[in-house]
Every structure is written in C-alpha cells, then in structure tokens.
VEXTIBA-220527 format. One record per residue (C-alpha): x, y, z; residue in three letters. Coordinates in steps of 0.02 Angstrom, whole numbers, padded with zeros to 5 digits, always signed. Each point is the difference from the previous one (the first is absolute). Example, Ala and Ser with C-alpha at 12.3 -4.5 7.8 and 13.67 -1.06 7.14 Angstrom:
REM VEXTIBA-220527
+00615-00225+00390ALA
+00069+00172-00033SER
***
This chain:
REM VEXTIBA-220527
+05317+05281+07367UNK
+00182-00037+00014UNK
+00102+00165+00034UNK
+00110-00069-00170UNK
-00158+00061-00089UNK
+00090+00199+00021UNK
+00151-00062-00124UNK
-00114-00110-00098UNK
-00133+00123-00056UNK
+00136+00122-00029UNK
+00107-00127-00118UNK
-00152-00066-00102UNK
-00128+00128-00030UNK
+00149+00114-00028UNK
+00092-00066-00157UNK
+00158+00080-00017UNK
+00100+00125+00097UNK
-00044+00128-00118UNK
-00180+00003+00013UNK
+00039+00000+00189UNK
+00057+00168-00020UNK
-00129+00062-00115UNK
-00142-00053+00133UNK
+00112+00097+00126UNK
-00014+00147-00118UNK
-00160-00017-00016UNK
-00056-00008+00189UNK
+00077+00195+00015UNK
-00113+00022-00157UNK
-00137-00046+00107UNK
+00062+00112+00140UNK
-00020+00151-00115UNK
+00186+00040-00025UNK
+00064+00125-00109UNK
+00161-00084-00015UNK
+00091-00174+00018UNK
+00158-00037+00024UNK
+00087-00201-00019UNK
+00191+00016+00034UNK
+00122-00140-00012UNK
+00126+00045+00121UNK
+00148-00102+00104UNK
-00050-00044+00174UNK
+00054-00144+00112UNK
-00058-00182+00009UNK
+00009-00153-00120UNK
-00021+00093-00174UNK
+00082+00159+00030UNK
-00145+00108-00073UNK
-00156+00021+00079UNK
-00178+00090-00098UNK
-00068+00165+00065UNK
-00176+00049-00067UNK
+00000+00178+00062UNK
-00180+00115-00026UNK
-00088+00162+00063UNK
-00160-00083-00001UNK
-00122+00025+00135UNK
+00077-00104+00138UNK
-00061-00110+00137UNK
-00046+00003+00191UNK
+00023-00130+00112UNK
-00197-00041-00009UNK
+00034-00037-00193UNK
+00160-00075+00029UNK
-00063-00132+00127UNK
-00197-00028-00090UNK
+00049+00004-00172UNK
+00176-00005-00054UNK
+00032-00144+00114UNK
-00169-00101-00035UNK
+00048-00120-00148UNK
-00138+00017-00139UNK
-00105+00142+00088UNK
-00147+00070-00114UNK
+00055+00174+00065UNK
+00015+00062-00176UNK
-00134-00104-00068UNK
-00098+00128+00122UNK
+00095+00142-00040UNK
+00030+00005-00176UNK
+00046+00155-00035UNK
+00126+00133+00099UNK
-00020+00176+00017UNK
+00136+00147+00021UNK
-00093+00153+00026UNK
-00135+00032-00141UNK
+00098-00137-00126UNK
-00063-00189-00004UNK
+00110-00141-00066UNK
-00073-00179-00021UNK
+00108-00155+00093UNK
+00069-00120-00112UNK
+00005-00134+00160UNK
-00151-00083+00076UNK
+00071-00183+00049UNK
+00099+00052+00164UNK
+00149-00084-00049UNK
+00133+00105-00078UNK
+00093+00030+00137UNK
+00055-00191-00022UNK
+00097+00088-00126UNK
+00152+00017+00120UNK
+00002-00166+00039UNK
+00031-00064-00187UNK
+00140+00122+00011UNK
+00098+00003+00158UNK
+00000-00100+00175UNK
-00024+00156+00104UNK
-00080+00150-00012UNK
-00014+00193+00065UNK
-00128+00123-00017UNK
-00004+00163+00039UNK
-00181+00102-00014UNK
-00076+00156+00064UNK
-00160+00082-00034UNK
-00025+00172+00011UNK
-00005+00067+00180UNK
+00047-00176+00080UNK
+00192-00064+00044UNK
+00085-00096-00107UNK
+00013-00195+00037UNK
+00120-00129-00023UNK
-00075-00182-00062UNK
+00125-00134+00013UNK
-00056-00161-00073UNK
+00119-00185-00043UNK
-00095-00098-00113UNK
+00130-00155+00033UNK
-00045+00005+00180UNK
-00145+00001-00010UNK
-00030-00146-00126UNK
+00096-00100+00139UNK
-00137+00020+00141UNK
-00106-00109+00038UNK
-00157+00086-00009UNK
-00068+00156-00039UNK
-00027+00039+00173UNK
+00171+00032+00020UNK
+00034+00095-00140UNK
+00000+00201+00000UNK
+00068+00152-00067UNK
+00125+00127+00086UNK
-00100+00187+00000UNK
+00122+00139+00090UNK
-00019+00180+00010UNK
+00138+00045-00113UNK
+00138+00088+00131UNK
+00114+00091-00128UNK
-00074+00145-00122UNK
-00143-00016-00104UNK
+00081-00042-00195UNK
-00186+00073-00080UNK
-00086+00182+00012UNK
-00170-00025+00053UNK
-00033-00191-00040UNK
+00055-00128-00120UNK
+00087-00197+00020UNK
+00180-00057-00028UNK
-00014-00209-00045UNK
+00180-00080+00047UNK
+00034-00181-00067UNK
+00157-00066+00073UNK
+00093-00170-00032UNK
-00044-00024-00166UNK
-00067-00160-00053UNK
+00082-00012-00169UNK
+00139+00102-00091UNK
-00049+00159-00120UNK
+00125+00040-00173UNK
-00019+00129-00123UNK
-00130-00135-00111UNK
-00132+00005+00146UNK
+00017+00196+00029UNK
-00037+00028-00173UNK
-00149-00089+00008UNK
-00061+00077+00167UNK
+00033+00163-00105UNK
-00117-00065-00149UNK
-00136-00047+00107UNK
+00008+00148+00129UNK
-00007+00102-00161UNK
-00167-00085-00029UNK
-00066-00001+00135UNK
-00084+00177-00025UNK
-00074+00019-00196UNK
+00139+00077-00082UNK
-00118+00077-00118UNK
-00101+00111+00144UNK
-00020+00191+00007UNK
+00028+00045+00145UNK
+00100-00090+00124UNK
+00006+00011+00183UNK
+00092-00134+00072UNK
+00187-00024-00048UNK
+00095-00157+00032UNK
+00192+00021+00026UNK
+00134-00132+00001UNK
+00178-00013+00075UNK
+00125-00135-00030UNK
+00144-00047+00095UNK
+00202+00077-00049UNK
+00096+00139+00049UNK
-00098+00131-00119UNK
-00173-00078+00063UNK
-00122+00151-00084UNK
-00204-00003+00002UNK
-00066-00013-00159UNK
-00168+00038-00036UNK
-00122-00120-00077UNK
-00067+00055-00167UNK
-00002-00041-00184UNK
+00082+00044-00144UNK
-00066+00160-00101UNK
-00020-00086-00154UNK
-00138-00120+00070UNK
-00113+00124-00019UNK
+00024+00004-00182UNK
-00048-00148-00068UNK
-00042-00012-00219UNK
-00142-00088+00046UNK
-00108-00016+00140UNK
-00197-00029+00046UNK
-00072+00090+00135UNK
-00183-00007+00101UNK
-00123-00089+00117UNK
-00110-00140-00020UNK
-00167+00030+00075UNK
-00134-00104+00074UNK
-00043-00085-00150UNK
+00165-00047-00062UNK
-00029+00154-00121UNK
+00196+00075-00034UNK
+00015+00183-00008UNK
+00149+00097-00028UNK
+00107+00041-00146UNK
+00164-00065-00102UNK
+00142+00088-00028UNK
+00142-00022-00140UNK
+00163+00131+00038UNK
+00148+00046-00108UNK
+00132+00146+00032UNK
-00095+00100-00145UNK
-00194-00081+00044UNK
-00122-00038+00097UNK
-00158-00075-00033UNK
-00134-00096+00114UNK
-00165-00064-00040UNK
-00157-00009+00130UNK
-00034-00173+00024UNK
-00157-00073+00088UNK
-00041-00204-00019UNK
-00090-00113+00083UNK
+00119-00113+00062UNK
-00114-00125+00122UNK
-00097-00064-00155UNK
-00022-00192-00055UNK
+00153-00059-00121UNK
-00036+00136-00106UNK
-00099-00079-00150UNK
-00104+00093-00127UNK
-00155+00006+00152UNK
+00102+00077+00139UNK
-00067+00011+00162UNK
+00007+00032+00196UNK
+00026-00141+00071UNK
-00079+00057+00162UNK
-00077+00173+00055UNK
+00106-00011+00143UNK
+00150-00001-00123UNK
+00152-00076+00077UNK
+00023-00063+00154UNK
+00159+00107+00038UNK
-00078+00176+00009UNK
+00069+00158-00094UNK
+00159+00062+00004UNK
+00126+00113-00090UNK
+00158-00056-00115UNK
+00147+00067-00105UNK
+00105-00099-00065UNK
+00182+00078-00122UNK
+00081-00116-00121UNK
+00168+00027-00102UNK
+00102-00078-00134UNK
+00158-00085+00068UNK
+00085-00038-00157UNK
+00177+00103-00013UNK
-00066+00129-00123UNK
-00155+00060+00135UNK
+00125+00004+00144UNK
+00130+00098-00081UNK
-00140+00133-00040UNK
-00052-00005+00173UNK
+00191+00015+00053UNK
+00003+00151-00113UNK
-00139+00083+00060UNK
+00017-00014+00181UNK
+00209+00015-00017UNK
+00033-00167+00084UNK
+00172-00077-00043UNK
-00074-00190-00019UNK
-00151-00076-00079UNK
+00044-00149+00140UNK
-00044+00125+00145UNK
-00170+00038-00085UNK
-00027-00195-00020UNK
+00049-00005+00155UNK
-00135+00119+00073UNK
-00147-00065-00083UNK
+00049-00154+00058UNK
-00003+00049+00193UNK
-00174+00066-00022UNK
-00068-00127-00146UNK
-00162-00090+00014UNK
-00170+00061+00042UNK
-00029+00047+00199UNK
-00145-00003+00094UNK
-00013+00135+00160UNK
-00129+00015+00123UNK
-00026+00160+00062UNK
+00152+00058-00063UNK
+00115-00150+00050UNK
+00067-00129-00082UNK
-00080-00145+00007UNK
+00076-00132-00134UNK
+00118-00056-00049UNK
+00143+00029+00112UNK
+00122-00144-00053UNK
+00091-00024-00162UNK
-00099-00147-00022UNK
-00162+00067+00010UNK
+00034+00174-00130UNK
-00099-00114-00157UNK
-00156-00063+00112UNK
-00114+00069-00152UNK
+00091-00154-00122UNK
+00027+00163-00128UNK
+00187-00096-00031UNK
-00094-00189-00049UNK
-00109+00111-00117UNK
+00139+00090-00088UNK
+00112-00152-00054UNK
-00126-00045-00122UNK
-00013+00158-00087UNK
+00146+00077+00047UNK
+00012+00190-00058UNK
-00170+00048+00000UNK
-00019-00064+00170UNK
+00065+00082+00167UNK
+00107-00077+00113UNK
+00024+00029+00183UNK
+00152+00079+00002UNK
-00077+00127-00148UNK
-00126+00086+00119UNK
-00010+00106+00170UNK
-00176-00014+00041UNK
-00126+00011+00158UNK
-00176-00031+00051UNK
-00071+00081+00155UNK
-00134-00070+00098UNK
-00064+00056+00145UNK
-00069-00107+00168UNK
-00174+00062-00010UNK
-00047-00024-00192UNK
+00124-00161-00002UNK
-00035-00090+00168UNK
+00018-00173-00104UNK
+00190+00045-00055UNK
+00099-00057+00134UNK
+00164-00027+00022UNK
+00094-00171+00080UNK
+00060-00033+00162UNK
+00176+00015-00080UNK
-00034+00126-00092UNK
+00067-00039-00171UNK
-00173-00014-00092UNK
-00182+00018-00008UNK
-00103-00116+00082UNK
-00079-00116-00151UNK
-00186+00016+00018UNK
-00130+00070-00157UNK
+00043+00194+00050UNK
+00180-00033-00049UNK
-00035-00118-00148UNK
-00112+00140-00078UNK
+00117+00138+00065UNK
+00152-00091-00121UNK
-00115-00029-00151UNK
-00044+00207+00001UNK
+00180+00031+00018UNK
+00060-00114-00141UNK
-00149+00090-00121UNK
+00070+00158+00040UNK
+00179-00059-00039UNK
-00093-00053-00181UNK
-00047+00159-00022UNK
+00166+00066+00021UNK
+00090-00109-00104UNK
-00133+00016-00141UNK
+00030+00181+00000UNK
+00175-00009+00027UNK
+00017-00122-00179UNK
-00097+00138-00092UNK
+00148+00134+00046UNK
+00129-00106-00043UNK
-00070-00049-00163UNK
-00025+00173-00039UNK
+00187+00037+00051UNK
+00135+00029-00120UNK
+00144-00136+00038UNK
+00028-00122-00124UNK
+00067-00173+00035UNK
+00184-00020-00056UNK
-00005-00079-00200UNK
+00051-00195-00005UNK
+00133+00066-00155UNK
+00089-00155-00013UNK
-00172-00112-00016UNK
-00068+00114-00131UNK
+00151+00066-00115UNK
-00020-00162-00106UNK
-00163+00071-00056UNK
+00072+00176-00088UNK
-00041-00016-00190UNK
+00156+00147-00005UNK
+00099-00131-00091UNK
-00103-00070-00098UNK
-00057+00162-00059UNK
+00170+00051-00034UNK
+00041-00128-00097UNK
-00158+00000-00110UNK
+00066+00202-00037UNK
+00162-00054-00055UNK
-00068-00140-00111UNK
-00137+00144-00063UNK
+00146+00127-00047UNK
+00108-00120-00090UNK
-00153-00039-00120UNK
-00043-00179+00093UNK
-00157-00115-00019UNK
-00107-00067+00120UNK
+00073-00176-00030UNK
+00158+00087+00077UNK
-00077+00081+00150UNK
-00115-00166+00032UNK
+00156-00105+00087UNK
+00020+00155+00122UNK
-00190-00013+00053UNK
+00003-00160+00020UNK
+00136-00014+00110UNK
-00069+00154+00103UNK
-00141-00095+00012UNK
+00076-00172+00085UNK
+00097+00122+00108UNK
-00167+00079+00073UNK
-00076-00157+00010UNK
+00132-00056+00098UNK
+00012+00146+00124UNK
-00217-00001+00000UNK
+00041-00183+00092UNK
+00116+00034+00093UNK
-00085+00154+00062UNK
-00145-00114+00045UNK
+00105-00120+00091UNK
+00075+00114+00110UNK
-00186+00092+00041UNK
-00063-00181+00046UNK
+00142-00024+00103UNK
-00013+00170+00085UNK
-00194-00008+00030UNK
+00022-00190+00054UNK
+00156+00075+00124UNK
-00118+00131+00053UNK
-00145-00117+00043UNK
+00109-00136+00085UNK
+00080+00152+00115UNK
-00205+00071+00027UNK
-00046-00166+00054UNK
+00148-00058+00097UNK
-00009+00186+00110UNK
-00195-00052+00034UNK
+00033-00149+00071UNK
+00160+00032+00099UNK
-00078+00152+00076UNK
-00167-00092+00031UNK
+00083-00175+00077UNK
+00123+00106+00105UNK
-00137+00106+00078UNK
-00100-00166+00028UNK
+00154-00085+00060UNK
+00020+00145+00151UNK
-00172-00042+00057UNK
+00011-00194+00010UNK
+00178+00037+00092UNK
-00102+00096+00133UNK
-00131-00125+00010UNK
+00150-00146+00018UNK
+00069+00114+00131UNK
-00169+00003+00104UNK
-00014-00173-00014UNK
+00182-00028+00067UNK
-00038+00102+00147UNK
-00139-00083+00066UNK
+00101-00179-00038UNK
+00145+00097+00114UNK
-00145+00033+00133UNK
+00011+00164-00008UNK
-00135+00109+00046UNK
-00062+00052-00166UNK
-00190+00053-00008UNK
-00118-00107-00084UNK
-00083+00152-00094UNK
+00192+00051-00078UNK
+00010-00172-00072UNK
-00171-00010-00062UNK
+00038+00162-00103UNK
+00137-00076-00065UNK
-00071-00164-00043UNK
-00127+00090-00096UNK
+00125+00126-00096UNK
+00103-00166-00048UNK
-00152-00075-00052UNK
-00011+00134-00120UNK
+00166-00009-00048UNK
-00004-00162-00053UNK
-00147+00047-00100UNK
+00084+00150-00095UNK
+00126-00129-00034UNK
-00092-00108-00056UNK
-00092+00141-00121UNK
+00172+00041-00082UNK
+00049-00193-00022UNK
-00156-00036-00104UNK
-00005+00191-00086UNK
+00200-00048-00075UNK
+00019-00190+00028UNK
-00045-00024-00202UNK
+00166+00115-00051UNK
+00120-00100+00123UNK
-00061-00166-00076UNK
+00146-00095-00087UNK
-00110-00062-00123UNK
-00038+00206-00036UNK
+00016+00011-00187UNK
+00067-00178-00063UNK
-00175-00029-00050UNK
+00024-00205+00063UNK
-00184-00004+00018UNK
-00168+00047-00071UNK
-00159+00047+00076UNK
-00180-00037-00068UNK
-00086+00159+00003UNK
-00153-00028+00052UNK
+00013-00117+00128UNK
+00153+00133+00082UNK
-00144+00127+00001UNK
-00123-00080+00120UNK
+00133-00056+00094UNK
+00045+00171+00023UNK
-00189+00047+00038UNK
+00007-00145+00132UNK
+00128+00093+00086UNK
-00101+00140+00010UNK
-00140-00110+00039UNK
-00049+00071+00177UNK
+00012+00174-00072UNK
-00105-00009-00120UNK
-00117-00103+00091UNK
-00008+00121+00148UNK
-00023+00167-00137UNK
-00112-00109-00106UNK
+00096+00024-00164UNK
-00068-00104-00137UNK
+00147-00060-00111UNK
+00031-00088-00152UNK
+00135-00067-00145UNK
-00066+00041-00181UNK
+00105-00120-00123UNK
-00027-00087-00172UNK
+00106-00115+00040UNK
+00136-00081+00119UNK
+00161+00109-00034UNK
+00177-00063+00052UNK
+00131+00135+00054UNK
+00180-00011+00016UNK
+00006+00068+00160UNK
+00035-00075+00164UNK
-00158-00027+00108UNK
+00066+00086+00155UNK
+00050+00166-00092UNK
-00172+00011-00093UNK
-00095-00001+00176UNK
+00101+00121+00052UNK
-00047+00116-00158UNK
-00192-00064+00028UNK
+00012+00022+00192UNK
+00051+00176-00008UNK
-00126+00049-00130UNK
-00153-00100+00083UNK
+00064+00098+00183UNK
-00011+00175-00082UNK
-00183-00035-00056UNK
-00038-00080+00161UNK
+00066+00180+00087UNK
-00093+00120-00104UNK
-00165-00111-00002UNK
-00005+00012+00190UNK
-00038+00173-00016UNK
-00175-00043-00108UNK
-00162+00035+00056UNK
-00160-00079-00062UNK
+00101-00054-00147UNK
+00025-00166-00113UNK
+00184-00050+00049UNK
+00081-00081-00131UNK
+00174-00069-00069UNK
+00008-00073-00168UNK
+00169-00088-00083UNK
-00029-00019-00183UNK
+00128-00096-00121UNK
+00039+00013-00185UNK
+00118-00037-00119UNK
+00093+00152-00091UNK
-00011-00006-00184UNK
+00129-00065-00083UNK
+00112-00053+00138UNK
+00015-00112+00118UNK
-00014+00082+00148UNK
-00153-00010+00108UNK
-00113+00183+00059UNK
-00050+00005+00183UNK
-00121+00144+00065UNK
-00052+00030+00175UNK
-00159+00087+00026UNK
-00099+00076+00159UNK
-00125+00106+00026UNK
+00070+00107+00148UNK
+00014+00205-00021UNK
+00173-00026-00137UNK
+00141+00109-00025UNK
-00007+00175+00024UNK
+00041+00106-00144UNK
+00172+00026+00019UNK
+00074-00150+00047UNK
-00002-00104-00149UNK
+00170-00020-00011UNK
+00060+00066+00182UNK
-00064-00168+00072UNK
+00132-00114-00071UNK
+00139+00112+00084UNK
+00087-00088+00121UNK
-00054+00071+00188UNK
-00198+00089-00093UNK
-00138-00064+00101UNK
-00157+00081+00052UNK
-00008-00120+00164UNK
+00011+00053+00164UNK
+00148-00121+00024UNK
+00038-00059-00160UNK
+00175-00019-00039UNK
-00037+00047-00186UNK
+00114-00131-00043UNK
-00154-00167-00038UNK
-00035+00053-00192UNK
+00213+00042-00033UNK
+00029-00160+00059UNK
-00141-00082-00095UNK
+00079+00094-00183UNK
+00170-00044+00029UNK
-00071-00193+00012UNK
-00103+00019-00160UNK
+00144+00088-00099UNK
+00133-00140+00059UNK
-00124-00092-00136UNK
+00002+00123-00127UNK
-00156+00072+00066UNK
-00065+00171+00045UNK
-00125+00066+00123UNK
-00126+00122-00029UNK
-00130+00102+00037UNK
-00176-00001-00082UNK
-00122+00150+00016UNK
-00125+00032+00015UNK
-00045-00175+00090UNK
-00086-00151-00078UNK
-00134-00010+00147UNK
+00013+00173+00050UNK
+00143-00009+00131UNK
+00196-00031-00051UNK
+00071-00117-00150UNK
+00180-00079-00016UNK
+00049-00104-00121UNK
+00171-00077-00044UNK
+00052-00141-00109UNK
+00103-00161+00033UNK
+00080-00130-00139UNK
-00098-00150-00029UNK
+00099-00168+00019UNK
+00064-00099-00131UNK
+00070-00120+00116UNK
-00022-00193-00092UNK
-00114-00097+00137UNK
***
C-alpha cells in the first residue's frame, strides 16, 4: 500500500469531522474511562485551535502502543471485546482497528499522551501529511518518547492532541458535536457511568457536562419493552398527563406474515436480527403541547423545548451501551417514519416527534453491524428484519397514542364565518313577529323561502371550499411523498456518480465500494421508478378533461396482462364477468392505474395462501336507472380485518410491510374526479376482499 492510504482511510471511512470526534470518544469508551473530556482551545499552527480528547481510562504501555495502537486495522479488540476495571465489565463498541484514523480526518499532526497504571507516561508524536508523502511504508513510523515533564493523569488514562486543523469549526458545527455527543450514550439509561464533557474556545471557556434535558424523561406518550426471539413484543404503553397516568401491558407478535385473518410465524427461528430491548417517547409539537410543557417544567420558550427534542429526535440504535446509528443529521430518519407520516399526517409520527432507542447486544445480534464509516447498519436480512420490528412497534405506539387523543378534551377551533349562514335565528324571529301581529302563513312563506335559497347557497359553497381543502390536502400528501422519496433516491445515485467519477479520475477507489454503490443505485432507480408509475395517472394533463374513453373490458385484461407473470408464477386463475361491452368516459391510462392497484393488493394477500383456490374476479353491471356503469373486484385471499372497513381508504393505512398506504387514496381520488366513489364490500364475494366503484358510461357520438 501507498503510505497516502493513512489520510485516505481517515477522510473516507470517516465522514465528517464530527463523527471523527465521536469515534475518538468512543475509543476512551473502550478504554474503560469514567470520564471524557473534548476541549476546543487556541494553540499555534494554521487554524489557531487545536482538539484535545482528554480521559482517565485505563491507559497504554509501550507494548500496546507499538502492537496495537500503531497497527492499522488490528483485530486486538475483535479478541478482546470486552474491558475490565476491577470486578466491573464494559463491552467495546470498536472491533475494526481503525478509529484512530480519526485524527487524521481532523488535523495534520497529532500528540498523544497515555499511561497505564504503574508504567511512565509516553509521548506519541505522529504527522499524517508526512507521512502520506513517503514513498513507502517502510519509511513511515511513529515518534514514541518517554514523556520527560510530569505525568498530566493519576494512575493511567490518554490525552489525544489534534493540531493544524484541517478545516475551520463555528458555533453551527459545535452545536452539532453537542447533539451527537449527547447521543452518544442512551439518554434514557439508569444509571450512568461514563460522562462526556465539552469545552469551547473564548475567554470564559467552562466544561459543560453532557446530559439531557429533564423533561425528556416525561414524555405523554411512550412504548416501552423487548422483542424476543420470536419477534414476540413485550413491554407496556404508557399515556402521561400532569393529573394521570395510565399504561397498558402490551405483548404482540410482531415477526408474523402481513398480518391477515391466518396469522403466522413466519419462521421458528423468528427474525433474523435476534432480540433486543426498545423505548421509544413521543410528544405533540403543536404550540398548545409545548406551552404546557413550558409550564410544567418552567422553561421561558416552547422554541428551546423544540429545540431539545430535536437534538435527540429519531430512533437510536446502541450496542452495548454505545451509540451505534445514526450519528449525522442526515442519517436521524433511517427508519423512513417521516415518508410514512406525510400521507396521514397527524395520526402518524414524525422523526422529529420521538426520542427513541433500541439496544442490541454483539452476542445475540452478531448480524447487526455497523459500516466502515460508521453512519449506518450494514444492509443484509438481520437489519432488514431488525427495521420492520421497529416500525411495528412504532404502530403500536401511534395506535395507542390516537386512542388518547380522541379521548382528550380539546376541541378544534369552530369555522364561524362558514357556518353562521346556516342559523335559522332570523328566520325564527321573523316568523314570531309575523305570529304576534296576527299573520298567515302566506305572510311568513316569502321569509322561508328566501332562508331557504340562502342555505342552499352557503350548503354549496360550503362544499366547494371542503373539495378544495381535501383536494389541497391531497395534492400537499402526495407532493411531500414524492419530494422526500426522489430526494433520498437522488443522494444515492449522486454517490454512485461520484464512484464512477473516481475511478474515470484513476483514483484508487476499490472495486467492492463501487459495486455497493452500483447496486444501491440500482435500487434507486427502481424506487423511482415505483413512485413514477404509483402517481404518474394524477400528473397526466389529460387528468380529468375526460378527452378519451376506455372500453371496459378490453382495459381489464390488459390490466391482468400486466400482471401476467404474477399471476402466472402464484397460479391465480382470473376472469372478466360482463353482459356486455361497456364504454366508460374515462381515460385508459387512469383506469389501469385504479385496476393496477386493486389487482396488486389481491396479488399481495394471495401470496400468503396455502393449499387454496387463488382467485380474482372483475364483474360489470349497469346501475339502475343511470347511466353509470358498476365495477366489483373480487379475490379470495384472507379480506379485511374487522376494523378496517373504512380505515383503509385513509391516506398513509396499509397493512404492508412497506406499503406507502397511499395505492387505494390515489385510486378514489381518480374514480371521484368522475363522479365516482370507492368502496368497500364485506363480507367478500369469493371469500377474500370486495371493492367496487362506479364510472360514467360514454355518450360520446362514434
């Protein structure tokens, strides 16, 4: 290897400065400190500032120095996973050898100075720069003294020195190293024994200690427990007031298959990802909740509490009682709990409404690993099944959390000035005065007349406006979905085009890196593509205008021909029951996408059938009486649980695994564009799920 390969491992599997830190932090973690300290203080050299990492952690001797700290990648810790201090035992959150590359992302040069207990105290000198300009590694090395001047540690412990800084630090970045040192031990643990301090640079430089904000551990809702071997959830719920508290045990089997009507393990191995224990706290960050939270806690500003959750929001993941992911701001929504919400936005949680962890351990979760840089888990079926329990458990909470706000007393503000038209006051008033002067009722007639034109009118208008909300409040639903989605798509193909540039540079970029990120743009491109097709029929600019007409039948076994493979490979036997050929006055490309999303639900939920006829049935009629044609789609997979009859046409519902719960909204604003409505019919024609909706028929001249 090239002696450049010191900077480079240090710049790329270390993202960003601040993660630099945090795997600094984390190394006197390892070394069984009590206490770290990361100062920002002035020094000499190009930036002005250099980075201290200061700990009274166990130390090293020269033997350790020279045999581990200085072997790039060593699988010391690999074979030594866990320090001891006296009787106590603390599991290392490093096993790849490389965070000391750490101080390269950050500074040029460094300085260490370590003692263990009844050794001296030595002085490592290393300059990364110099050392990427040898030639070979053979001339490369590291400067160990014995340290001349006092000892600055009792019995042992290791002060890191990063000097000439490689970029420039403001108040923006130190907040953020705040956040995520914050994180980086669960601020939700009992007992703590390992305290992270931090000093920035100024004239009234003070040490702050590391720790959260009281009222984080009073959340109104929150969902605590452990999932067990069998993807089994155990633990209870918990709804808090200032006058009550209630929880509820909860135990569900969470590693079950899509959760029809015949629920079962999918494997008696249950999920690939091993047990582990949760909690997860969720709050209400519209102005009234915060100011009760101000008022309770006596903080000045609902911003500050914002603010706090905020810094902590998202669901982490620790390993042995260290942080794992995420540790950039870019990474705090790797569960996707933001692209659910914007479809169903209230009932649903966002990121920055929850302060949640899951802890894992190294021996029950050998399969969750983290990546060289850090920032995520390693994609493989442990962490794909590890994501799916989490996001069940985050339905439970929100489930439970919709019951307590139901229940709860506010009221939403009156629209007044959409509803005063509709006061019969007047009219009643008038009808007393006519009354008391000895009238008729041809003299009171012209007054309820005209109150009746006048609520007529305001009925319309009231309707108008409700369309135009719920059509407002669909286009913003939709549009969130797919900004969010094509943005996070758009970061991956901007890696992969990054790779790719490399290599066309010549630099030495490994094969395996760009492989990975060939396949994630692959995918990509393939979510993309998902979305395109899912909303395509909305954006069309024929959506609405009706310009052309579709012939039933024949759009229904082209939509089964789309599905042909599908069906084939699940052996579904379909069929179109029809008198005779119908004409719609609906566009042809709008229709599939109604047909496609039904015919793709069945397909899901028949998957799941064992010995068992799998069937889909479209059957056609004419409503009486009008001319508007009846379509019904029929299987026979395990139907609709009781419970979600109507649920299931709320934007962001959906029993899948990944569903979007956005197919079947879609699919009903289409149909009502023609005057249409979707529905629900249960039980089932053939035993599984029934919708039906109805559609104009043309009366186009040919």
């Amino acid at each position: 290897m090239h002696p450049r390969v010191f900077s480079s491992l240090g710049a790329d599997l270390v993202t960003n400065d601040v993660v630099a830190i945090i795997e600094l932090v984390k190394n006197s973690y390892d070394a069984f400190a009590k206490w770290v300290k990361v100062k920002f203080r002035e020094y000499g050299g190009t930036s002005g500032l250099c980075i201290e990492i200061e700990d009274n952690g166990e130390g090293m001797n020269r033997s350790v120095i020279e045999n581990v700290w200085c072997v790039v990648a060593t699988p010391y810790r690999m074979m030594n996973p866990v320090s001891k201090s006296g009787k106590k035992k603390r599991r290392v959150s490093g096993e790849k050898g490389l965070g000391r590359l750490s101080t390269a992302r950050l500074g040029s040069r460094l300085e260490m100075f370590t003692k263990s207990e009844n050794e001296p105290c030595w002085q490592v000198n290393v300059d990364w720069s110099d050392l990427a300009q040898k030639d070979s590694l053979e001339s490369c090395s590291a400067e160990i003294v014995d340290y001349a001047a006092e000892s600055p540690f009792g019995k042992h412990g290791t002060l890191v020195r990063v000097l000439d800084l490689n970029s420039s630090w403001d108040q923006a970045r130190w907040n953020e190293l705040k956040e995520q040192l914050s994180r980086l031990v669960s601020p939700f643990a009992e007992v703590r024994d390992f305290e992270i301090w931090l000093t920035l640079p100024g004239e009234k430089a003070e040490p702050t200690e590391i720790e959260p904000p009281d009222f984080l551990s009073y959340p109104p809702y929150s969902i605590k427990g452990k999932v067990d071997v069998l993807g089994i959830a155990h633990g209870e719920y918990t709804y808090s007031t200032p006058k009550d508290t209630r929880t509820n045990p909860i135990k569900k089997g969470l590693w079950i298959d899509k959760e029809n009507n015949n629920s079962k393990i999918i494997s008696r191995n249950g999920p690939a990802c091993g047990p582990f224990n949760f909690e997860i706290r969720a709050w209400d960050i519209d102005h009234v909740s915060l100011e009760e939270i101000a008022e309770h806690f006596g903080i000045l500003k609902t911003k500050s509490i914002r603010n706090d959750i905020k810094n902590y929001r998202g669901i982490s993941v620790y390993r042995d009682g260290i942080l794992i992911t995420p540790k950039s701001e870019s990474a705090r929504d790797w569960l996707g709990l933001d692209i659910r919400r914007v479809s169903r936005i209230g009932r649903r949680l966002s990121t920055s409404q929850v302060v949640g962890y899951a802890t894992i351990t190294t021996d029950h979760n050998p399969d969750l690993r983290d990546t060289s840089d850090r920032e995520r888990l390693v994609d493989n079926p442990a962490t794909s099944d590890f994501r799916k329990l989490l996001i069940k458990i985050v339905e439970i909470l929100e489930e439970e959390r919709e019951k307590d706000r139901q229940d709860a007393t506010h009221q939403e503000p009156p629209f007044k000035d959409l509803f005063a038209a509709l006061s019969a006051k007047d009219l009643v008033d008038e009808v007393n005065k006519i009354v008391q002067k000895g009238g008729n009722a041809s003299e009171v007639l012209p007054f309820v007349e005209d109150f009746n034109a006048r609520l007529q009118e305001t009925a319309g208008q009231i309707e108008r406006r409700l369309i135009y909300y719920s059509r407002l409040a669909s286009l913003g639903a939709l549009t969130a979905v797919i900004v969010h989605e094509v943005r996070n798509q758009t970061l991956v193909l901007g890696r992969f085009h990054r790779s790719t540039r490399e290599i066309l540079n010549g630099d030495n970029l490994s094969i395996e890196k760009l492989k990975s990120d060939l396949q994630l743009a692959e995918q990509a491109v393939r979510s993309l593509e998902r979305i395109a097709d899912l909303f395509a029929p909305l954006a069309s600019r024929a959506f609405g205008t009706r310009r052309r007409d579709s012939m039933l039948e024949d759009t229904i076994q082209e939509s089964f021909a789309m599905r042909e493979q599908e069906i084939r490979s699940q052996k579904v036997i379909t069929r179109c029951l029809s008198s005779h050929r119908t004409t719609v006055a609906i566009d042809p490309g709008e229709l599939i996408a109604v047909l496609i999303n039904l015919i793709d639900n069945a397909l899901y939920w028949l998957s799941d059938l064992k010995d068992h006829e799998r069937r889909i049935e479209v059957h056609i009629s004419h409503l009486l009486n009008s001319q508007r044609a009846k379509i019904e789609v029929h299987d026979s997979g395990p139907g609709i649980p009781d419970g979600y009859e109507e649920r299931i046409f709320w934007p962001g519902v959906t029993r899948k695994s990944e569903g979007l719960g956005m197919g079947l909204t879609v699919a009903s604003e289409i149909v009502s564009q023609y005057g249409g409505k979707m529905y629900l019919i249960k039980p089932g024609l053939i035993g599984g799920a029934s919708f039906g909706f109805d559609l104009p028929i043309s009366t186009r001249v040919k």
